[in-house]
C-alpha positions as CSV (number, residue, x, y, z in Angstrom):
1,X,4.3,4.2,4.6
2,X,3.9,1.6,8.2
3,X,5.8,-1.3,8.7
4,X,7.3,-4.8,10.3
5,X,9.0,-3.8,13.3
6,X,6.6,-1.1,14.0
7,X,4.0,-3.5,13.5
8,X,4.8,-4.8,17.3
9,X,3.7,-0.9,18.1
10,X,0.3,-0.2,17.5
11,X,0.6,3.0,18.7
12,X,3.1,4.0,16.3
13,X,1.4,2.5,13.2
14,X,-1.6,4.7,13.9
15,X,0.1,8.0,15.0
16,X,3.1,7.6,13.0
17,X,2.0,6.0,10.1
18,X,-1.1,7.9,9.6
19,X,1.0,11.3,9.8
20,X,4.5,10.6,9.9
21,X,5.2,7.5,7.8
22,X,4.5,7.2,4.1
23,X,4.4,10.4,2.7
24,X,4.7,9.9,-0.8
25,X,4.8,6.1,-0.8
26,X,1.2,5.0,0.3
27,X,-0.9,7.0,-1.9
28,X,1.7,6.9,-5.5
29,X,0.6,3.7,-5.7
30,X,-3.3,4.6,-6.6
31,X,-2.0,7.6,-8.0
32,X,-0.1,5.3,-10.8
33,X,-3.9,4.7,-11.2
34,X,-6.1,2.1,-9.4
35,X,-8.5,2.4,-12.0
36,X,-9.0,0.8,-15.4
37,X,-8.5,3.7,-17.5
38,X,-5.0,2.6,-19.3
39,X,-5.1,6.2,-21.8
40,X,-5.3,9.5,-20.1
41,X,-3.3,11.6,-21.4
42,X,-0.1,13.0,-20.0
43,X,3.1,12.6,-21.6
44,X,6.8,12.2,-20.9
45,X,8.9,13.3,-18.0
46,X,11.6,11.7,-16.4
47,X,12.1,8.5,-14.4
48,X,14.4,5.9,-13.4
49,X,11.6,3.4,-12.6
50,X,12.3,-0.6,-11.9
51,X,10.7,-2.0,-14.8
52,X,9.8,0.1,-17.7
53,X,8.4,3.4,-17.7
54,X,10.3,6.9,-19.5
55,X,14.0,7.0,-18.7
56,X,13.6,3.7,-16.7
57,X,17.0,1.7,-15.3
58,X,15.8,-1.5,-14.8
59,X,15.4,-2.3,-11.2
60,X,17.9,-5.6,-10.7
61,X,19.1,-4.6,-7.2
62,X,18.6,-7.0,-4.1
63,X,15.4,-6.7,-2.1
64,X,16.9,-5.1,0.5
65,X,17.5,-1.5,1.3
66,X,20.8,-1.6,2.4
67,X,23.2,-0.7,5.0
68,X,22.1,2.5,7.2
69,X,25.5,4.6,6.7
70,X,25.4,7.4,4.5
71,X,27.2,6.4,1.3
72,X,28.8,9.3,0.3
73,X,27.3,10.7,-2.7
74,X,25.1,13.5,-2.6
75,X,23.9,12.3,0.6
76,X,20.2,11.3,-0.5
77,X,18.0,9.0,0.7
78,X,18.4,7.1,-3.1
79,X,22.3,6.7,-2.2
80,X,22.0,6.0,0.9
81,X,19.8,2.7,0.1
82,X,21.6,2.0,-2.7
83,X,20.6,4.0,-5.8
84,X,17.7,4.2,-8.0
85,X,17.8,0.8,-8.8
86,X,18.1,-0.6,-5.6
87,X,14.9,1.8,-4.2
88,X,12.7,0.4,-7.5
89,X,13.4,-3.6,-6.2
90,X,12.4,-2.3,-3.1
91,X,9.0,-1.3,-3.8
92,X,8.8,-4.2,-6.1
93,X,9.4,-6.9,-3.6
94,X,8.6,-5.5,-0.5
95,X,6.2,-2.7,-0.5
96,X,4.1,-3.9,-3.4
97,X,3.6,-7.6,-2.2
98,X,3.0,-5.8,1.1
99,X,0.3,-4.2,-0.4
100,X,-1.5,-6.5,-2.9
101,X,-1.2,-8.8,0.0
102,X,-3.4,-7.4,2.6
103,X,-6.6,-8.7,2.5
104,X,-7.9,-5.2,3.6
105,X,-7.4,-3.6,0.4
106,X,-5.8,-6.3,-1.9
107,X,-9.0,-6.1,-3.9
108,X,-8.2,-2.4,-5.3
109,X,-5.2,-4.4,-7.3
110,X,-5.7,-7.6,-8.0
111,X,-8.9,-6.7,-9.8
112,X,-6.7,-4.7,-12.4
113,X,-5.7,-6.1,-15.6
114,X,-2.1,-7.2,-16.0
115,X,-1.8,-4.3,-17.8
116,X,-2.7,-1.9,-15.2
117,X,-0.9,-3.9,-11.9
118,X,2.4,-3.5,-14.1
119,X,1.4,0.6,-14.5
120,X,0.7,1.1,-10.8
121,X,3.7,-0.4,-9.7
122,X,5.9,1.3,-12.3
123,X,4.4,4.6,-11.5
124,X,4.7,4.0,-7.7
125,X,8.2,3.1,-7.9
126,X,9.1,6.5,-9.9
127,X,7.5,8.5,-7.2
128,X,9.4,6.8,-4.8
129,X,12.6,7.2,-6.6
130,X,11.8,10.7,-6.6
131,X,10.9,10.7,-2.8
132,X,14.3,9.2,-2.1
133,X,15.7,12.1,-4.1
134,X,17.4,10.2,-6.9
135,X,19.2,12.2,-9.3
136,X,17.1,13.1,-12.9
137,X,13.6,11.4,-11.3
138,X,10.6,13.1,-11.6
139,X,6.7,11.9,-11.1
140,X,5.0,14.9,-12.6
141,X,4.6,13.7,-16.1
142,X,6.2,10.8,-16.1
143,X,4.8,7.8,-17.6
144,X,5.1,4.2,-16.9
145,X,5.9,1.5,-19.7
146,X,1.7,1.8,-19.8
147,X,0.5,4.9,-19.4
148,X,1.0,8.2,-18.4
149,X,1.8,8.8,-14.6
150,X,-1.5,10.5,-13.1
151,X,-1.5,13.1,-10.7
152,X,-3.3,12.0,-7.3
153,X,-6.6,13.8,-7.5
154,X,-7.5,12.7,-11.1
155,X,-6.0,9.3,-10.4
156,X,-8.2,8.8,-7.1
157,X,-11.8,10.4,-8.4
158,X,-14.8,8.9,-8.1
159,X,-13.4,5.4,-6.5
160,X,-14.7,6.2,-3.1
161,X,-11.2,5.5,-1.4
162,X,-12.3,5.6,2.7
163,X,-9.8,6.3,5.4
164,X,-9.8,3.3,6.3
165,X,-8.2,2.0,3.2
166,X,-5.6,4.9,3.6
167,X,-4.5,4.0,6.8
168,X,-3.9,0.4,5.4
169,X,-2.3,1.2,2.4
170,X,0.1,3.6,4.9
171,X,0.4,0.5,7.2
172,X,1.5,-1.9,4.5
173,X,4.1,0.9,2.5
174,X,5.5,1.1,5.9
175,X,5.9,-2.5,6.4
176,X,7.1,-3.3,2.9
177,X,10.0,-0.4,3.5
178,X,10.9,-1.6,7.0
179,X,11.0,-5.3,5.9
180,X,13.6,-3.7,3.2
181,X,15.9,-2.5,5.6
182,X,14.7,1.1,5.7
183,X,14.8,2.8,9.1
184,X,12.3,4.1,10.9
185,X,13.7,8.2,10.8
186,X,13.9,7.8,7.1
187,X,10.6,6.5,6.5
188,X,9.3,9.0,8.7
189,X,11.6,11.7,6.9
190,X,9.2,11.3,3.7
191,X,5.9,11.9,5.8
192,X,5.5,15.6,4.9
193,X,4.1,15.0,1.8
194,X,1.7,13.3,2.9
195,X,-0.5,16.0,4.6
196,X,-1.1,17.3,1.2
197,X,-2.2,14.0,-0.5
198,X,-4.5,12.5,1.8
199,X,-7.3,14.7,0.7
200,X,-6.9,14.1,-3.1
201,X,-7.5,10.3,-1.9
202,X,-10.3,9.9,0.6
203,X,-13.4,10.3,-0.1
204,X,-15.3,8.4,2.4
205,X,-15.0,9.5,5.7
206,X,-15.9,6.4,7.4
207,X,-13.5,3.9,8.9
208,X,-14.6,0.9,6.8
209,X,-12.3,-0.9,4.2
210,X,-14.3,-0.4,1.0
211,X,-13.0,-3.5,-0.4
212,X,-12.3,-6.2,2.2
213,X,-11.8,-9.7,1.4
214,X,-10.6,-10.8,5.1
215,X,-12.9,-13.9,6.1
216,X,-15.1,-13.1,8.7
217,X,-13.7,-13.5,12.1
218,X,-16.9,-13.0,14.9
219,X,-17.2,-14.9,17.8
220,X,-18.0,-18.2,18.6
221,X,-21.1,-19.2,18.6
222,X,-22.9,-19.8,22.2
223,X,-23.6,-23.6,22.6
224,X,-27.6,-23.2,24.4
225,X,-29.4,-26.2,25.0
226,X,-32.4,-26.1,22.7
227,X,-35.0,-28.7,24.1
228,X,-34.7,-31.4,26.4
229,X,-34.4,-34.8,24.9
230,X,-37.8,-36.3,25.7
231,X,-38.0,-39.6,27.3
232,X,-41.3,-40.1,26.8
233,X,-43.1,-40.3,23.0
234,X,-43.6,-36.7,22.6
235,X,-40.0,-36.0,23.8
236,X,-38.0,-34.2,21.0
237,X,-34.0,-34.1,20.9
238,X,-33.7,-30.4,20.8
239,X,-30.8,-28.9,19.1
240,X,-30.2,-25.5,20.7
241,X,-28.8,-23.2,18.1
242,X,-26.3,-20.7,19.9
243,X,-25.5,-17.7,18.5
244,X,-23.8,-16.9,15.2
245,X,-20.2,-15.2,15.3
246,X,-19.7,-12.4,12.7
């Protein structure tokens, strides 16, 4: 997870987010599968996801996350924000658009097929229903209104997801949950599972986004003088060409 008003914090969004934030947010979401494969296999358990998905409760709840007060309850994270349905509008308007919104690693989603944005999102928000610890949600074999759920290593192999990617997707789960009204020490609550997912996800150890789409943004060009405009026949007007900004 990494967020809005730790987005004024840079040092938290690296530290924080990268082992603290997110836990079982940030990753979910490839693990409801960034590929294309829509069949592989899996089958039933149980969810409360937003929109669809095996024992869904449609997610009709407000964008936002809620008071901070415990609710009574049993005292989960889910009641505290307002219940199953409330967490699933959450992810779908805050921490998806988030997400599918940063031209860093936008690309990894908006290249799937209807199909598949509706099954990522479905499957991320039962994994963060179950993160939030609301009642009778589980991710391991659950399935979305799609396909099955898959687990993060299968879901991840082979699409050469590099830390760089990570630590965005982290960034914008964070942002999407803060925006939402989450606090901080609850984002940061879910982090532990994090340190056991990371290395079903990355495969590329560099810190380049694999799928970038941001326009470039280099310097500006020098403006040099090229020749000097000639006064006599064989002057020429010289157009210096300064240097090119990447």
């Amino acid at each position: 997870m990494s967020l809005h008003s730790f987005r004024g914090s840079r040092s938290i969004e690296r530290v924080a987010a990268r082992y603290l934030v997110l836990g079982a947010l940030s990753v979910p979401l490839a693990l409801a599968g960034c590929s294309d494969d829509e069949s592989s296999g899996g089958s039933g358990g149980s969810g409360a996801a937003g929109s669809g998905g095996t024992g869904a409760t449609g997610g009709s709840g407000g964008s936002s996350a809620g008071g901070s007060g415990g609710s009574g309850g049993d005292g989960s994270l889910c009641e505290k924000y307002g219940g199953a349905n409330n967490v699933a509008s959450v992810v779908k308007d805050n921490v998806f658009p988030a997400i599918a919104g940063d031209c860093r690693i936008s690309a990894w989603f908006t290249s799937l097929t209807d199909n598949m944005q509706t099954h990522v999102l479905e499957c991320l928000t039962i994994q963060t229903q179950e993160v939030f610890g609301c009642a009778g949600v589980t991710y391991a074999g659950s399935s979305s209104s799609v396909a099955p759920c898959r687990s993060m290593s299968e879901a991840h192999a082979n699409l050469g997801i590099s830390d760089a990617d990570f630590d965005a997707l982290i960034e914008d789960v964070a942002a999407g949950l803060t925006e939402a009204g989450v606090e901080a020490a609850d984002i940061q609550a879910a982090a532990p599972v994090l340190l056991g997912l990371k290395s079903d996800i990355v495969e590329d150890t560099s810190g380049t986004n694999t799928k970038a789409t941001c326009p470039a943004s280099g310097g500006t060009g020098g403006t040099g003088t090229g020749g000097s405009a000639g006064t006599g026949s064989g002057g020429t007007a010289g157009a210096g060409t300064g240097g090119t900004g990447n």
